[in-house]
C-alpha positions in Angstrom: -164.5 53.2 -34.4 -161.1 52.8 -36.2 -160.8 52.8 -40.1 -158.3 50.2 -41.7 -155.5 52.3 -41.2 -155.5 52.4 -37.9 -155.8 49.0 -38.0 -153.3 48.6 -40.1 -151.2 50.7 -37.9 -151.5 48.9 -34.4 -151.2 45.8 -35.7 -147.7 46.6 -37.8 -146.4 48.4 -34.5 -147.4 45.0 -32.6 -144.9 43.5 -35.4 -142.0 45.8 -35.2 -141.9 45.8 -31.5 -141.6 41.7 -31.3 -138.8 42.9 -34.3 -137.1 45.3 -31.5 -137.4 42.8 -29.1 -135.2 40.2 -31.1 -133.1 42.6 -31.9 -131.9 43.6 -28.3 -132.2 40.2 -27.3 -129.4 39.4 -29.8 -127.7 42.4 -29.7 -127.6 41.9 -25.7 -126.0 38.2 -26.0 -123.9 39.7 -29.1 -122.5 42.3 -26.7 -121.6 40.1 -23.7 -119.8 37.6 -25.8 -118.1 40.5 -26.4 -117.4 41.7 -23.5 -116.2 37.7 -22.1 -113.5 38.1 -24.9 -112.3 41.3 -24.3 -112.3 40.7 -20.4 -111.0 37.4 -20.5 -109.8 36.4 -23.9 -111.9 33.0 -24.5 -114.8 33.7 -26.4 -118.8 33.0 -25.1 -118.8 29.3 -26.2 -115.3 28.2 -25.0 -116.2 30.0 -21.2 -119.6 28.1 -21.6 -117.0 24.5 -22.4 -115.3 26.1 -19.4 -118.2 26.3 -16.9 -119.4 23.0 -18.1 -116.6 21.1 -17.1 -116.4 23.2 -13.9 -119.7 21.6 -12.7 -118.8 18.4 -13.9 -114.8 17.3 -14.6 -113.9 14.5 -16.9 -116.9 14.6 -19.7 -115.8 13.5 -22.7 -116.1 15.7 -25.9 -119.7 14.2 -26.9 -121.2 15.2 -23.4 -119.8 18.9 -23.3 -121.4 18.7 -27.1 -125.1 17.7 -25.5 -124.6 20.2 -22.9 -123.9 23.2 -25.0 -126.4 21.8 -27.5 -123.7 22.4 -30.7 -121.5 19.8 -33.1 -119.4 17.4 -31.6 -116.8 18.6 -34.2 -117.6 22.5 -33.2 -116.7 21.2 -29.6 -114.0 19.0 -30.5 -112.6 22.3 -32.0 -113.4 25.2 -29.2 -111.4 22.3 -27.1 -108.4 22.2 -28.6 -107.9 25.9 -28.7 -108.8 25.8 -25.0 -106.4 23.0 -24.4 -103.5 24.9 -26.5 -104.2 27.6 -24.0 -103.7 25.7 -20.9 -107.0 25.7 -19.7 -108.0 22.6 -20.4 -106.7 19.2 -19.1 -106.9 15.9 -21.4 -106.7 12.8 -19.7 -107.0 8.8 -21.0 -110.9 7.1 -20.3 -109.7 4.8 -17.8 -112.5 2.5 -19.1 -112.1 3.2 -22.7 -108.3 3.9 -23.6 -109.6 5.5 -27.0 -111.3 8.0 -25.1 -110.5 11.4 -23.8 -111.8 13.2 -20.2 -111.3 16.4 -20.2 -110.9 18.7 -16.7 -110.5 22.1 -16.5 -106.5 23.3 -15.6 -105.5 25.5 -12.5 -105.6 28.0 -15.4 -108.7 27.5 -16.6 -110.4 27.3 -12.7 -108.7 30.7 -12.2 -110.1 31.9 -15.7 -113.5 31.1 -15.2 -113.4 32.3 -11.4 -112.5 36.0 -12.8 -114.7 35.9 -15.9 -117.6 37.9 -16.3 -120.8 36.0 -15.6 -123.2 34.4 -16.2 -120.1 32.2 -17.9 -123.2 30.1 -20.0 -123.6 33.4 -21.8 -126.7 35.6 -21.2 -129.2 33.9 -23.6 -128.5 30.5 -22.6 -128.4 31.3 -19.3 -132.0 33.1 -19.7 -133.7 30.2 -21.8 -132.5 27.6 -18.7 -134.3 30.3 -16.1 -137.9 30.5 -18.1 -140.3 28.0 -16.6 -141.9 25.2 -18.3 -145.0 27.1 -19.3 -142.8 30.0 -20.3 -140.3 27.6 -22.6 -143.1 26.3 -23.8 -144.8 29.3 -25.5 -141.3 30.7 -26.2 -140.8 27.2 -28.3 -144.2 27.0 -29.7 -143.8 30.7 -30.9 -140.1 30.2 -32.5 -141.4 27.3 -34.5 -144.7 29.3 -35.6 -142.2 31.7 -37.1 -140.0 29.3 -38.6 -142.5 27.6 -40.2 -143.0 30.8 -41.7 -139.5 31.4 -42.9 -138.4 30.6 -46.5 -134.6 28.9 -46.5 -134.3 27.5 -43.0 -131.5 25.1 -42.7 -132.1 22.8 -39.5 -128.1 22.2 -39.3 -128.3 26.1 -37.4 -129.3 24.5 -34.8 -126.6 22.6 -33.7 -123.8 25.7 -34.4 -123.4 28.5 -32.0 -124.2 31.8 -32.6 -121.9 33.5 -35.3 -120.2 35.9 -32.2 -119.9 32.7 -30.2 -117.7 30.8 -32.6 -114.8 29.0 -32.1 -111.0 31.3 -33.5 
């Protein structure tokens, strides 16, 4: 039979290995961004802009926004730098003259062909592989531990991680 402390112990280590595992999950995503800039020189969020409008040219800057789950003005932003660069192609709506559709250059196709994968980022890319059951405890698990959390500010959602952010 086990006294308190050992109790105390197991059930501590159970909550310092979930700890680790956040860790190198961030860490892991933290380094690949990384690793896109240094190899490519976009960061993680503008290659994900970049593989986004790969699969499907002439979005508009609210649709890439959906896709990548962030601010339409954090989008708006990571574009321009990525249009500055060459790598990005704005054309007129030719139903909506107000409107942009943006395309991804020559540049940016031969960019995104050389740059390390998966071009979503790792963690994105990792979340869209889980199956619904799996997403589903992931999210039900996430939320038991904000709901825990003292300070949260719902607007995080909707910015990408700090090492994915725009220059």
């Amino acid at each position: 039979m086990k006294n308190n402390d050992e109790n105390f112990h197991e059930e501590a280590l159970d909550h310092l290995d979930v700890l680790k595992k956040f860790r190198v999950v961030m860490r892991a995503a933290q380094r690949h961004s990384a690793w896109i800039d240094k190899q490519c020189g976009v960061n993680g969020a503008q290659l994900w802009v970049m593989q986004e409008l790969s699969e499907t040219p002439n979005m508009r800057v609210g649709e890439i926004a959906n896709r990548l789950a962030i601010h339409q003005t954090t989008t708006s932003n990571l574009i321009e730098i990525l249009n500055k660069r060459g790598y990005i192609v704005k054309s007129l709506d030719p139903d909506d003259k107000r409107a942009t559709r943006l395309s991804l250059s020559e540049a940016g196709m031969a960019l995104l062909e050389r740059a390390p994968k998966p071009a979503r980022g790792l963690l994105p890319q990792a979340v869209r592989q889980l199956d619904a059951s799996q997403l589903s405890q992931l999210d039900a698990g996430l939320q038991a531990l904000l709901n825990r959390m003292d300070a949260i500010d719902d607007g995080y959602a909707l910015e990408p991680l700090p090492f994915n952010m725009a220059e």
